[in-house]
C-alpha positions as CSV (number, residue, x, y, z in Angstrom):
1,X,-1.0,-26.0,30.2
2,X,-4.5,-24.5,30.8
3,X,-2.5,-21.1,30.6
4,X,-0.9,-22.0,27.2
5,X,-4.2,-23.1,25.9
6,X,-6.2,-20.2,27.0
7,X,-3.7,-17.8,25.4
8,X,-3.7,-19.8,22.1
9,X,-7.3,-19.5,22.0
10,X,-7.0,-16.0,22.7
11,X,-4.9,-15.3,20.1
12,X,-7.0,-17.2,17.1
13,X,-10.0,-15.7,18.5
14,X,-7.9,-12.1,17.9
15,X,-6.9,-12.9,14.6
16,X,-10.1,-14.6,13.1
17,X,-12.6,-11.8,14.9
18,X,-11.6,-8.9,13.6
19,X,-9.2,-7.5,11.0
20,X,-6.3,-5.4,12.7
21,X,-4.8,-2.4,12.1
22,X,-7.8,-1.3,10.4
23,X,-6.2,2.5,10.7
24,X,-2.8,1.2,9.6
25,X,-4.1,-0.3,6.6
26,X,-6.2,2.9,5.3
27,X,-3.0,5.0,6.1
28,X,-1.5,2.2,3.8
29,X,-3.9,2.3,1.2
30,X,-4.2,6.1,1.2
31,X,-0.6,6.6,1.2
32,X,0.6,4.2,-1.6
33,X,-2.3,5.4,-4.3
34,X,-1.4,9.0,-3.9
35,X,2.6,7.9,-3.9
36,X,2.3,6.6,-7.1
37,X,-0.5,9.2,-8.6
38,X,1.5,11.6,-8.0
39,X,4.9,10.1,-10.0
40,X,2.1,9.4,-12.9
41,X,1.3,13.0,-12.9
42,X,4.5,14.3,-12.7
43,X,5.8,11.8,-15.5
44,X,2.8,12.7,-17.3
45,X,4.8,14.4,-20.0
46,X,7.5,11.9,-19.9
47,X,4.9,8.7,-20.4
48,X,5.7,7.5,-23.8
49,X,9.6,8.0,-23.2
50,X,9.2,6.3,-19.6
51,X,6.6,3.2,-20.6
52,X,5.3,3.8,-24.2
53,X,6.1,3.3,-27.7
54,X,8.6,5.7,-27.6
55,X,11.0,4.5,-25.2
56,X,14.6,3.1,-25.2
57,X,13.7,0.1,-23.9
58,X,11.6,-1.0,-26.8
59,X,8.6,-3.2,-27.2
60,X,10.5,-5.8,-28.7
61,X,12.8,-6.2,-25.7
62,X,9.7,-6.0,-23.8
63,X,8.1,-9.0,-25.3
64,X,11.9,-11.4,-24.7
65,X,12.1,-9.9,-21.3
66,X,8.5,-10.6,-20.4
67,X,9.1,-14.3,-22.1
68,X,11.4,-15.4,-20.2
69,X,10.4,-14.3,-16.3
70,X,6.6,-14.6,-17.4
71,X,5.8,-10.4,-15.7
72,X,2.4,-9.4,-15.9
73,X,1.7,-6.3,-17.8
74,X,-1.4,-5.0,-19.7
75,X,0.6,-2.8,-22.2
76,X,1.7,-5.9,-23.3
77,X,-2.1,-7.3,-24.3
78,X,-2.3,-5.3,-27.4
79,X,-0.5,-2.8,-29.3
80,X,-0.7,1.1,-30.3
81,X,-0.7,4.1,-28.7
82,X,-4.3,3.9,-27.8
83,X,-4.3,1.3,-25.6
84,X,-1.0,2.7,-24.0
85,X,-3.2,5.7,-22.7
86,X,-5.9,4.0,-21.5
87,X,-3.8,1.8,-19.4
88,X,-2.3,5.0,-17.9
89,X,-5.3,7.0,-17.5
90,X,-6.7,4.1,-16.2
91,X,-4.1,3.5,-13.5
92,X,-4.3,7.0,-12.2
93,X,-8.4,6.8,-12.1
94,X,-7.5,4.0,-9.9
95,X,-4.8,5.5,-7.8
96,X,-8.0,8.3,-7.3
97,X,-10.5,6.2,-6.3
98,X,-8.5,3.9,-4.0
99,X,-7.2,7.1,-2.2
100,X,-10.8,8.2,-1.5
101,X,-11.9,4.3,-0.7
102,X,-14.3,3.8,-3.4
103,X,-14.9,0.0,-4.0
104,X,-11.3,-1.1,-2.5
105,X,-11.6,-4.5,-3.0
106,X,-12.2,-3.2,-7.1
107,X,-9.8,-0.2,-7.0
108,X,-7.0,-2.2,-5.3
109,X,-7.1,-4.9,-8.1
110,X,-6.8,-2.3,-10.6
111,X,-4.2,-0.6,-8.8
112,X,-2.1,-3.3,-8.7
113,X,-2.7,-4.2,-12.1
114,X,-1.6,-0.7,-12.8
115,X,1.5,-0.7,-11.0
116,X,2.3,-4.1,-12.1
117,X,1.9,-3.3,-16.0
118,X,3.7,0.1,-16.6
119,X,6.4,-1.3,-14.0
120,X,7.0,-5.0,-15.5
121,X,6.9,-2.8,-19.3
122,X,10.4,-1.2,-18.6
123,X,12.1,-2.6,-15.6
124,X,15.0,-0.1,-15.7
125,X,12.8,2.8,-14.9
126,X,12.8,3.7,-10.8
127,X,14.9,4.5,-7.7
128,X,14.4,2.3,-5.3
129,X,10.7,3.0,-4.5
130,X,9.2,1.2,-7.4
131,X,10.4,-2.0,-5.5
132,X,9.0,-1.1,-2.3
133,X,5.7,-0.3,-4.1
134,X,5.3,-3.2,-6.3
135,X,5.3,-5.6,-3.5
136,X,2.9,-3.4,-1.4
137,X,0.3,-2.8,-4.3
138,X,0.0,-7.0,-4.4
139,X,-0.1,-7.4,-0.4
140,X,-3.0,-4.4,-0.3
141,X,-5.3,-6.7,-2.7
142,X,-5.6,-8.9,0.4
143,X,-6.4,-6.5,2.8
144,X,-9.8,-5.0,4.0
145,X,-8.3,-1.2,3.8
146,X,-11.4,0.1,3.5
147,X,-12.5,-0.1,7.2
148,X,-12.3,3.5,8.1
149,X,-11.3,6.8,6.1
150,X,-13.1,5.3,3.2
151,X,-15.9,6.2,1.2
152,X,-17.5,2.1,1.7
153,X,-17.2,2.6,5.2
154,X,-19.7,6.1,4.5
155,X,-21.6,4.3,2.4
156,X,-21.8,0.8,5.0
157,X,-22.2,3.0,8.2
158,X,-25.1,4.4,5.8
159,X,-26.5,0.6,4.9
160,X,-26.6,0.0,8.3
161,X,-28.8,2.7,9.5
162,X,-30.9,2.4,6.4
163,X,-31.8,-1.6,7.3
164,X,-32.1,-0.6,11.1
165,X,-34.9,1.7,9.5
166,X,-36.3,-1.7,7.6
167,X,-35.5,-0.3,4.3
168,X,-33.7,-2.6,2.1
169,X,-30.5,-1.3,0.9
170,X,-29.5,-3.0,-3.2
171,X,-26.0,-2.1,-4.0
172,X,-26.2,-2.6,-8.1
173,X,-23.1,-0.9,-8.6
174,X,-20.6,-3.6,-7.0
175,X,-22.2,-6.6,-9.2
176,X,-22.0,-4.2,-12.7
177,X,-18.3,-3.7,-11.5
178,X,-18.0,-7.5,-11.3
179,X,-19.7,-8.0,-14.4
180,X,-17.5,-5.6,-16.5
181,X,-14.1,-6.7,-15.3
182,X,-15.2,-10.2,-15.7
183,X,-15.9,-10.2,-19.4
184,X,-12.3,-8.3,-19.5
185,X,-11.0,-11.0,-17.2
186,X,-12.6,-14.3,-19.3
187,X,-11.4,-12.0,-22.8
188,X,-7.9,-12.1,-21.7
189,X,-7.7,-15.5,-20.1
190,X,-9.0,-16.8,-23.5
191,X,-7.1,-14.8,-25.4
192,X,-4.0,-16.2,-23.9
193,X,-2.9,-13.0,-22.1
194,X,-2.0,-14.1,-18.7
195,X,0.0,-17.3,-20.0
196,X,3.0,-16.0,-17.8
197,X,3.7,-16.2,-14.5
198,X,0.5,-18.1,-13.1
199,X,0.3,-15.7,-9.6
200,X,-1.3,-12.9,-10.7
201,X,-3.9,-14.7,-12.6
202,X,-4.7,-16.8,-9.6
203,X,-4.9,-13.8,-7.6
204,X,-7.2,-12.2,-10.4
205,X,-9.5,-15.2,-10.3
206,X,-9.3,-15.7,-6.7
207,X,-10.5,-12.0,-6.2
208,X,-13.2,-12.1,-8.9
209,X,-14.6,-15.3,-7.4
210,X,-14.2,-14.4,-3.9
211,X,-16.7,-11.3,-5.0
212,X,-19.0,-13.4,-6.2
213,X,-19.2,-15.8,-3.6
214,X,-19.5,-12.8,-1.0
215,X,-22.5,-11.3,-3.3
216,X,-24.3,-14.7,-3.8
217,X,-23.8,-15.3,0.6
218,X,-25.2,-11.8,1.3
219,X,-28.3,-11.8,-1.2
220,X,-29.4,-15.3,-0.8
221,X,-27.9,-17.1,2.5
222,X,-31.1,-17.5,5.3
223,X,-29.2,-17.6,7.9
224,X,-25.5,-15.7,9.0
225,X,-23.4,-18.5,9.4
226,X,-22.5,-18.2,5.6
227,X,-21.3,-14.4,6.1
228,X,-20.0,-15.1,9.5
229,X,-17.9,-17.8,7.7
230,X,-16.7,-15.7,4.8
231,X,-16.0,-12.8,7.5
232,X,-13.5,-15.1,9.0
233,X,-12.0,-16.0,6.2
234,X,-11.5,-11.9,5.0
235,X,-10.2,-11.3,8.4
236,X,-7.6,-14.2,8.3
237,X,-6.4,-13.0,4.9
238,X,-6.5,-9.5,6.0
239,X,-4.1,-10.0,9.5
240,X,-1.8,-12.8,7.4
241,X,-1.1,-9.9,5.1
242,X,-0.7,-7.7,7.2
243,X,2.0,-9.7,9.1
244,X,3.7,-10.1,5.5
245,X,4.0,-6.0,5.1
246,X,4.6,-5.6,8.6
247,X,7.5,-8.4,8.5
248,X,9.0,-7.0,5.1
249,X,9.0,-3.6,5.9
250,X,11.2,-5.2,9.2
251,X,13.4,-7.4,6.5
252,X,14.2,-3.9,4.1
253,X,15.4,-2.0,7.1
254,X,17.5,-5.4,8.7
255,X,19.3,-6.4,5.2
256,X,19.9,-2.5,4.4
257,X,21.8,-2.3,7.6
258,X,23.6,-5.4,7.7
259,X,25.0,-4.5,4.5
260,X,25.8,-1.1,5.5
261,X,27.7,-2.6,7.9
262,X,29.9,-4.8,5.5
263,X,30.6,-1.7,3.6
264,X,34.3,0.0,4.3
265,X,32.8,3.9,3.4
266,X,30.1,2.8,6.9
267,X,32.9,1.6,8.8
268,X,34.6,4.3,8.4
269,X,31.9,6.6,8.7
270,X,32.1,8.6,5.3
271,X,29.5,6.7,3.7
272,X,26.7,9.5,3.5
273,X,29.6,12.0,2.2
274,X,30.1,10.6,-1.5
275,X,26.2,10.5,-2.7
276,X,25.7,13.8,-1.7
277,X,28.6,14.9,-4.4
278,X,27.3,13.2,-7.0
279,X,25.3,15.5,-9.3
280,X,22.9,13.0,-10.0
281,X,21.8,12.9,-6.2
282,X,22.8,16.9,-5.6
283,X,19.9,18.7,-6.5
284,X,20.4,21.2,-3.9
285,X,24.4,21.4,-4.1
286,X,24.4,24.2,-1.6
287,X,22.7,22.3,0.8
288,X,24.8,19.5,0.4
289,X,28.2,21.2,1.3
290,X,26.6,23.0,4.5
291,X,25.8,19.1,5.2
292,X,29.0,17.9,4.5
293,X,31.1,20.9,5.7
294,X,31.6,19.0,9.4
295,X,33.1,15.6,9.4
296,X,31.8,15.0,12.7
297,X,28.5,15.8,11.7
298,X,28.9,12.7,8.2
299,X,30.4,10.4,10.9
300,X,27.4,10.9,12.9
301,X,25.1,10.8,10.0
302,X,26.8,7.8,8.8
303,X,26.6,5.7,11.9
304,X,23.6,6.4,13.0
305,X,21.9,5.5,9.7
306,X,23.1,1.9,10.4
307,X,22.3,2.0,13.9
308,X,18.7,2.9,13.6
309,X,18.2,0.3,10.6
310,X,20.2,-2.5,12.3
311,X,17.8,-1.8,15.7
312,X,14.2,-1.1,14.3
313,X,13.3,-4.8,14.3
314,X,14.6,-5.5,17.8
315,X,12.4,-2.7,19.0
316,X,9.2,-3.4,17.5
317,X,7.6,-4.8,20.9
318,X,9.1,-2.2,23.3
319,X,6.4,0.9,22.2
320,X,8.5,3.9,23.4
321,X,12.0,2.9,21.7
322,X,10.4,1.6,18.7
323,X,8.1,5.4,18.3
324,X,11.5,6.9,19.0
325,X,13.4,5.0,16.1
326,X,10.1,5.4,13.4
327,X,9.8,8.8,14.1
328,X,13.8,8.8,13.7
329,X,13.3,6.8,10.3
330,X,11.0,9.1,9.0
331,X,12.7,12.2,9.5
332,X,15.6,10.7,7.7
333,X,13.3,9.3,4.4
334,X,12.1,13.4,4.5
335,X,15.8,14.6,4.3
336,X,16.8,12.0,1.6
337,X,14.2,13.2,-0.6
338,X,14.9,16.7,-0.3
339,X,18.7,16.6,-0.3
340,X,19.4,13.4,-2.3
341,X,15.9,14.6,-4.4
342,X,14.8,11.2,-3.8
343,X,11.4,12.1,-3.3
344,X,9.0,9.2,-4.6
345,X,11.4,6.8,-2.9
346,X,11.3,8.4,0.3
347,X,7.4,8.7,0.0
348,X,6.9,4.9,-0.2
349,X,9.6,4.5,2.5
350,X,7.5,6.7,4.9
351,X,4.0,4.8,4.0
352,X,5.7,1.6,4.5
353,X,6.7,3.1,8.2
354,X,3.5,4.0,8.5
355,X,2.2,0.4,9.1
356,X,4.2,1.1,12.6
357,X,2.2,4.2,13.9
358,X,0.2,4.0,16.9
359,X,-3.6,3.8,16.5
360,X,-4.0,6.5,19.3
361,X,-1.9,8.7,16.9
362,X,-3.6,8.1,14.2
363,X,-7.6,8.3,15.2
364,X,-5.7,11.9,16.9
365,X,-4.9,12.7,13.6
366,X,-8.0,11.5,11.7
367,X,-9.7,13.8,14.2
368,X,-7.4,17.1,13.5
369,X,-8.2,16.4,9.5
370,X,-11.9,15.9,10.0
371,X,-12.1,19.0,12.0
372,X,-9.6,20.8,9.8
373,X,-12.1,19.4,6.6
374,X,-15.5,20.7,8.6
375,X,-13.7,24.6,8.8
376,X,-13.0,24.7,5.7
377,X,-16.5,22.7,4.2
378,X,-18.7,23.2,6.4
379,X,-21.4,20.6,6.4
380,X,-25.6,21.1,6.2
381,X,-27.5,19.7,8.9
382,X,-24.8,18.9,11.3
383,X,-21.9,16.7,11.9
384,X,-22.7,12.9,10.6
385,X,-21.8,10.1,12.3
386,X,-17.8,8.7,12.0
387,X,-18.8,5.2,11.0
388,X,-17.0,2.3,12.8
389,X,-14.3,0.2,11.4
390,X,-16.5,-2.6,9.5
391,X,-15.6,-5.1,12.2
392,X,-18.0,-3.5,14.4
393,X,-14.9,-4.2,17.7
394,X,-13.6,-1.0,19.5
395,X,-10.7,0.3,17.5
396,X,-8.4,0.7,20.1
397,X,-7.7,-3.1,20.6
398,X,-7.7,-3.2,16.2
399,X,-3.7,-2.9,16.7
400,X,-1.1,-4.7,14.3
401,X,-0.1,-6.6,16.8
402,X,2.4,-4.5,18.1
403,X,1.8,-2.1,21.4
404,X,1.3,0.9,20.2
């Protein structure tokens, strides 16, 4: 009983100490902004026929879609082309700043309020990905993702020299931030704009609130219980949604197979033959003949698809298996998008694997790109300091609960 207890303790002390996966999470956050900058710059031309006025699906259909399941979207606030294209430009600012890990907390609102609004405007528009992302851009709001790889963690790792000097560090960009998108926030909320679906208005709030509270705490609190509190709390928040992208990348890969494996064409193991003569998925036709030339080659294709989706959950605590299956997974997500031209999809498929990386992989490849960075820009006056992950814990044991 002792035993039990001692590891239950453990285990809460884990989760409520420190937020987890703190290299996981930037990979996250980095990956998912420039997945879906880069499909707003490459549908840049395409915009008003994609999202905008000039679109099939038009804003009248909009308006009884979003009526009746109660999507948020900010096209839908007010009307003309104007607003259209600040929404747009304003989504890929955010996609920008998010990827570099300016104000995350901000950025990742936006962001999701981005990806939310142009995807919620015309449902009809996406392969697949656009799923995989829209759940991801709501679970990042929650996380602390900007821990490491981030320009906040520069700019704390820089705070905290600064007070260990005795100089007192004022951050008056974070409160005129909050200020701004709180009159935008209050405008809309009276104006009867988010009268739909009441979670992303709660979340909004909760944010917006949460900011203020964590302002107020660090300005005026005497003592550090306050902070300590509301440190817990982030890192509570943080881990529980990190479990949720954690568990529903596991659920996308276990309902994909399963159903693979109701399907006569995967029984029968010429599944992955038919897609790759279609001309909508044959963008290199060529290719997909020297692929489907062999049938032994298809019937291997075909099963092993299954196989590797049907397993990866079952692996997840066994490290070597489950490295051998993810790197298997992503190898297969990078030939879908360059055979089936699938390449967005495949993108958000490979960030979403991401979450599964080993953190010893990933501070090795933080390392190659910062030395990689330093030959090509060299820096004046020396190397600076990586900062820490904002935790202030050794970032080997900041795993996603998984061994790694």
């Amino acid at each position: 009983m002792n035993r039990l207890a001692l590891s239950v303790s453990r285990g809460i002390s884990r989760v409520t100490d420190s937020a987890l996966g703190p290299y996981q999470t930037a990979v996250i956050r980095i990956g998912f902004s420039a997945t879906w900058l880069l499909f707003l710059l490459r549908e840049f031309p395409h915009r008003h026929e994609l999202y905008g006025p000039d679109g099939p699906w038009s804003r009248d259909l909009a308006e009884q879609l979003i009526t009746d399941n109660g999507a948020f979207t900010a096209l839908m606030w007010w009307d003309g082309r104007f607003w259209f294209e600040a929404v747009y430009a304003l989504s890929a600012l955010a996609c920008v700043l998010l990827l570099l890990g300016w104000r995350t907390r901000t950025m990742s609102v936006l962001f999701m309020a981005g990806v939310l609004s142009l995807q919620n405007r015309s449902i009809f528009m996406g392969d697949g990905g656009d799923n995989v992302l829209h759940l991801m851009s709501i679970y990042l709001v929650l996380t602390r993702c900007g821990q490491v790889w981030s320009l906040d963690a520069r700019r704390a790792g820089r705070a905290r020299e600064a007070r260990a000097r005795g100089e007192r560090v004022v951050d008056r960009t974070g409160p005129a931030l909050w200020g701004v998108l709180g009159l935008l926030l209050v405008t809309v909320t009276l104006a009867g704009r988010l009268d739909g679906d009441w979670f992303v208005p709660a979340l909004l709030w909760a944010v917006w609130l949460g900011q203020a509270v964590w302002w107020v705490v660090g300005r005026l609190a005497r003592s550090g219980e306050p902070r300590v509190l509301l440190d817990v709390v982030a890192n509570i928040v943080h881990n529980g949604a990190l479990f949720v992208i954690t568990a529903e990348a596991c659920l996308i890969y276990a309902t994909a197979g399963w159903y693979k494996i109701q399907g006569s064409r995967w029984q029968d193991g010429t599944a992955v033959y038919y897609p790759l003569h279609l001309d909508y998925f044959s963008p290199w036709p060529a290719l997909a003949d020297l692929l489907t030339a062999s049938g032994t080659l298809v019937l291997l294709i075909t099963y092993g698809t299954v196989a590797v989706q049907v397993a990866f959950p079952f692996t997840l605590f066994n490290r070597r298996i489950k490295n051998v299956l993810l790197a298997a997974m992503i190898i297969e997500h990078a030939v879908i998008a360059v055979v089936l031209g699938l390449p967005f999809f495949s993108l958000a498929m490979i960030v979403a694997d991401a979450v599964f990386l080993p953190t010893t992989f990933l501070r090795r490849l933080g390392g190659w790109a910062e030395r990689a960075r330093d030959r090509l820009i060299p820096r004046r006056g020396g190397r600076a300091p990586v900062p820490a992950p904002r935790d202030g814990k050794n970032a080997e044991h900041a795993r996603v609960g998984f061994s790694a």
